[in-house]
VOKEBA-944088 format. One record per residue: residue in one letter; x, y, z of N, C-alpha, C, CB in turn. Coordinates in steps of 0.2 Angstrom, whole numbers, plus 5000, padded with zeros to 4 digits. Glycine has a CB too. Layout:
N
<a,<X,Y,Z>,<X,Y,Z>,<X,Y,Z>,<X,Y,Z>> ...
% end
This chain:
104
<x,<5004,4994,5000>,<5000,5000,5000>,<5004,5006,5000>,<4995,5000,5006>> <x,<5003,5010,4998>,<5006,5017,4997>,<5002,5023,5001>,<5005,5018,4989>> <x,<5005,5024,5003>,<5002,5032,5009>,<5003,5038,5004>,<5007,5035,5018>> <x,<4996,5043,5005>,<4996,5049,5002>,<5004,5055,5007>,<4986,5052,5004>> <x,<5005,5057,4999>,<5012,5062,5000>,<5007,5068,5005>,<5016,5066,4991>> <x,<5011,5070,5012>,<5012,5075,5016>,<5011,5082,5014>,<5019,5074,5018>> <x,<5013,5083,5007>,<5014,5089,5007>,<5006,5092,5003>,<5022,5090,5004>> <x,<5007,5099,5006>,<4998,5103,5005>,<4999,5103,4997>,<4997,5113,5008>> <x,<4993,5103,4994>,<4991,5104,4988>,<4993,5112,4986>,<4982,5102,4988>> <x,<4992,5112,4979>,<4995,5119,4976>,<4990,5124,4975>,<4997,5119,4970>> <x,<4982,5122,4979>,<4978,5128,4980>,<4982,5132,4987>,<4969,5126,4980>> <x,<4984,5130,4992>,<4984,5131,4997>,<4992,5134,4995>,<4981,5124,5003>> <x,<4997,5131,4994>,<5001,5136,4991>,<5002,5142,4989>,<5001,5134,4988>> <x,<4998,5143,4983>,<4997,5148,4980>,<4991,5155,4986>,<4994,5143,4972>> <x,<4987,5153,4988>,<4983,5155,4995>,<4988,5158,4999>,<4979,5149,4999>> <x,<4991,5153,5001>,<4999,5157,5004>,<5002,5163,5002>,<5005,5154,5004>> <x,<5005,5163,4996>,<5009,5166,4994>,<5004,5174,4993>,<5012,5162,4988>> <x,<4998,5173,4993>,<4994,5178,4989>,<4992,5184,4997>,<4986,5174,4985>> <x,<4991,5177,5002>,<4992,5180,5008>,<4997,5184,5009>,<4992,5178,5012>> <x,<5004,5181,5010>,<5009,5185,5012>,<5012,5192,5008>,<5013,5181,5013>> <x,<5010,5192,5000>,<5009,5198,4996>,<5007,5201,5000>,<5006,5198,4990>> <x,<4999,5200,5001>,<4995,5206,5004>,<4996,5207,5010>,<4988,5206,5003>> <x,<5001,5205,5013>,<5003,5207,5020>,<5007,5211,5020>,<5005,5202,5025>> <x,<5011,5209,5016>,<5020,5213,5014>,<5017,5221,5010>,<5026,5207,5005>> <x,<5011,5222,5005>,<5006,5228,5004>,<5007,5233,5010>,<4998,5224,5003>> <x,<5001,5227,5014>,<5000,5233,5019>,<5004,5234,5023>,<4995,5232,5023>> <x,<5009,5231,5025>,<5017,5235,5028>,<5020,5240,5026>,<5023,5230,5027>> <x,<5019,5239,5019>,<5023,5242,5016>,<5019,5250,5016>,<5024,5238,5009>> <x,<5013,5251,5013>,<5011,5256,5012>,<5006,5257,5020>,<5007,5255,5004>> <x,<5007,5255,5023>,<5003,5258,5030>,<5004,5264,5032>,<5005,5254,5037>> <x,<5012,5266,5031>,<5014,5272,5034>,<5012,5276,5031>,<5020,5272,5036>> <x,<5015,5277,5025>,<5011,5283,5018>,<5005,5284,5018>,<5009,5281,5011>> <x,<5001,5278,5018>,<4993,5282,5019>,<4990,5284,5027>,<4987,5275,5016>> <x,<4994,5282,5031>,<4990,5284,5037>,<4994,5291,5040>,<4989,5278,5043>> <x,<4998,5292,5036>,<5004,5297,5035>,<4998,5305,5032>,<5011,5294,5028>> <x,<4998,5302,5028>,<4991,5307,5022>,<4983,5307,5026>,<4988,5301,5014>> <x,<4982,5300,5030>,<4977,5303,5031>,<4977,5307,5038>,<4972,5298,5031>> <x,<4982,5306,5042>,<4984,5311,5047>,<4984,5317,5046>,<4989,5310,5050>> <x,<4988,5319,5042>,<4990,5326,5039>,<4982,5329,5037>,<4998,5325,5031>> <x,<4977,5327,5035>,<4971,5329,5030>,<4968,5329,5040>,<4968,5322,5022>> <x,<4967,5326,5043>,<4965,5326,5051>,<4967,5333,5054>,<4968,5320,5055>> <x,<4975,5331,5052>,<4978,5337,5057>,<4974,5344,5054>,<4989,5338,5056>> <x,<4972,5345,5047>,<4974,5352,5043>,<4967,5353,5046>,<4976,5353,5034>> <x,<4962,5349,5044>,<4956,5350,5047>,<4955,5352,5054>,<4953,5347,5046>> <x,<4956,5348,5059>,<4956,5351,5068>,<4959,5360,5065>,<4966,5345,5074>> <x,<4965,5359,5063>,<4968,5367,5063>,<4963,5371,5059>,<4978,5367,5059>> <x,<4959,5372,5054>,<4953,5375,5053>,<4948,5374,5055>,<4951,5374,5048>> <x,<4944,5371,5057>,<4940,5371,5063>,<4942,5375,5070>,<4940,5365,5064>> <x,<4948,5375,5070>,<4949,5380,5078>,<4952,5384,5074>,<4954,5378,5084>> <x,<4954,5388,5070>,<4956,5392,5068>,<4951,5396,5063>,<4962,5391,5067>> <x,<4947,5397,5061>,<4943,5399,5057>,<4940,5405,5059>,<4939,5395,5057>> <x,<4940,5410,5063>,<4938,5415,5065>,<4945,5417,5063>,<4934,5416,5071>> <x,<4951,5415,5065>,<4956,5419,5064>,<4959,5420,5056>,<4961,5417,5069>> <x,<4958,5414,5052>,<4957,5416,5045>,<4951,5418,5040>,<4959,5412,5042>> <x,<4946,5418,5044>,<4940,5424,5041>,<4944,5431,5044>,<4931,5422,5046>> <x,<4949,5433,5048>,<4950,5440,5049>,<4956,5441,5045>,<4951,5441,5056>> <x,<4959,5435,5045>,<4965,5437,5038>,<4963,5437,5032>,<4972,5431,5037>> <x,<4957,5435,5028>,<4953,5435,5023>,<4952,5440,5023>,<4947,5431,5023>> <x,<4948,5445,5026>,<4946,5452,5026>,<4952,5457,5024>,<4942,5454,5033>> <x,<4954,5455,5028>,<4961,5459,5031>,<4964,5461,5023>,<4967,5454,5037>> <x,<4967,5454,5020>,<4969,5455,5012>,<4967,5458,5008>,<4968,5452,5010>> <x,<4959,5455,5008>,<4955,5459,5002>,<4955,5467,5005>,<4946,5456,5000>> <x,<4954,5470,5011>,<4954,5477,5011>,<4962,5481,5011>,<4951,5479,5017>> <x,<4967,5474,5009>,<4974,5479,5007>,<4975,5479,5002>,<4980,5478,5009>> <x,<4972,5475,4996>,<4971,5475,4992>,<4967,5480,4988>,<4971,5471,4992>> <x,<4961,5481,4992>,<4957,5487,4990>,<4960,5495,4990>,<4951,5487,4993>> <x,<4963,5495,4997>,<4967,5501,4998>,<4973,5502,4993>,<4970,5501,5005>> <x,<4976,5498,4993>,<4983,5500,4987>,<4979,5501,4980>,<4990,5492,4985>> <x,<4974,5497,4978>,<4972,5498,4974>,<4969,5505,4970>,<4970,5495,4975>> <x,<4965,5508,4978>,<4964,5514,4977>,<4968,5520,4977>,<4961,5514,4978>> <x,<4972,5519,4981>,<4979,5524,4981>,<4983,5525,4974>,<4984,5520,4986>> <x,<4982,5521,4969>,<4987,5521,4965>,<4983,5525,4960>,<4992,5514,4963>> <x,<4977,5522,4961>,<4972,5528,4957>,<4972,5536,4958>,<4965,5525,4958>> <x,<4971,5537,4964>,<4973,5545,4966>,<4977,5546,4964>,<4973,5547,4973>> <x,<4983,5544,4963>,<4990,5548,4963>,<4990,5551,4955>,<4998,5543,4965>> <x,<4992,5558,4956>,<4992,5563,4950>,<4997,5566,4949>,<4988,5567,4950>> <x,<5002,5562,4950>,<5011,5565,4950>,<5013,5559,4943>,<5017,5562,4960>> <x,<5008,5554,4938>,<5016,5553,4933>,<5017,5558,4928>,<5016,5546,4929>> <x,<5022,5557,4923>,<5025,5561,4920>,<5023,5555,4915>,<5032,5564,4923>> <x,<5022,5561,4908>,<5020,5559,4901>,<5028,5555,4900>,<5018,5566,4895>> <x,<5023,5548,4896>,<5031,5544,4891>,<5033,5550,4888>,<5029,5536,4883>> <x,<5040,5550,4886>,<5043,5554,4884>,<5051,5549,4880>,<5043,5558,4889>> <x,<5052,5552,4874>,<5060,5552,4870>,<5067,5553,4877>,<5061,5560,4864>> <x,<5071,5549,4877>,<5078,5552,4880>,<5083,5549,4876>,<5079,5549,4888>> <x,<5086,5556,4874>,<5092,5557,4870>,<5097,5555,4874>,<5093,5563,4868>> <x,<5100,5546,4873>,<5104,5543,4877>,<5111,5547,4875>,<5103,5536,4876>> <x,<5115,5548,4868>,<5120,5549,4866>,<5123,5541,4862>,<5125,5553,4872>> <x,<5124,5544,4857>,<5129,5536,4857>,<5136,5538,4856>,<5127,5530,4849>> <x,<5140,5534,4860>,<5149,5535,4859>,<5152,5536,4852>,<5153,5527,4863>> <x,<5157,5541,4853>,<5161,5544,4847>,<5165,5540,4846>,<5163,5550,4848>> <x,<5166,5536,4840>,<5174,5532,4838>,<5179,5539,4836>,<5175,5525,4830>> <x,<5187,5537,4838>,<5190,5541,4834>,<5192,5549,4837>,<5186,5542,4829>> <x,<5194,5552,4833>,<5196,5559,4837>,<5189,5563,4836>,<5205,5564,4834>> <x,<5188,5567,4842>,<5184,5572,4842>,<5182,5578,4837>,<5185,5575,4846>> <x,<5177,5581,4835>,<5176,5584,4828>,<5180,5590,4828>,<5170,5585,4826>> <x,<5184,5593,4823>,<5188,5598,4822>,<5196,5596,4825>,<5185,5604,4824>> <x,<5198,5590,4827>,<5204,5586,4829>,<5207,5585,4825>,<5204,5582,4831>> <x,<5215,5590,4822>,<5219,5588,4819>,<5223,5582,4822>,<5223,5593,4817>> <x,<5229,5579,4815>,<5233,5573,4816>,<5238,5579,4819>,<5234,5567,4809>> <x,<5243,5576,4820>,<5250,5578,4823>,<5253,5581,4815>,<5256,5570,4827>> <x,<5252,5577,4810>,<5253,5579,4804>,<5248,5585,4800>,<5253,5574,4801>> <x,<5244,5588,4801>,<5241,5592,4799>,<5233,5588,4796>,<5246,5594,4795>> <x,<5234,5582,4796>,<5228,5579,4793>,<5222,5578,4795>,<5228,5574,4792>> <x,<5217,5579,4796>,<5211,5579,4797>,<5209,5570,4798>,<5208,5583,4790>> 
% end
């Protein structure tokens, strides 16, 4: 008589291996995502308690914005575009500059 071989069948195998993938997964990525979802917890707590104080910076902006805004409209000091005669550099001797020889 012959006895059935000891060792597990290759569903149960392959079950294994599929397990320990998805174990090695969530090792792997645990820290990233609970990393992300913390940070999205933390940001919210911090708006939720802070919300009156950036409804005051909100305002605050838009009325510095409105002020410069309007300020630059009052001002009645610019000066018309205008030409400027830069000069461009002279090669050579200066006009009515003889040579040492008489030459021009």
């Amino acid at each position: 008589m012959t006895t059935p071989a000891s060792r597990p069948s290759r569903a149960w195998g392959t079950l294994g291996a599929g397990a320990a993938a998805v174990a090695a997964c969530a090792v792997c990525c645990a820290g990233p995502i609970l990393a992300v979802l913390g940070s999205i917890g933390v940001t919210s707590a911090i708006g939720a308690l802070w919300m009156p104080a950036l409804a005051v910076l909100t305002v605050a902006a838009g009325l510095g914005v409105f002020v410069v805004r309007r300020r630059r409209r009052r001002v009645s000091c610019h000066t018309a575009p205008a030409w400027a005669d830069l000069g461009m550099p002279a090669f050579g001797p200066p006009p009515g500059a003889t040579d040492s020889n008489g030459a021009c």
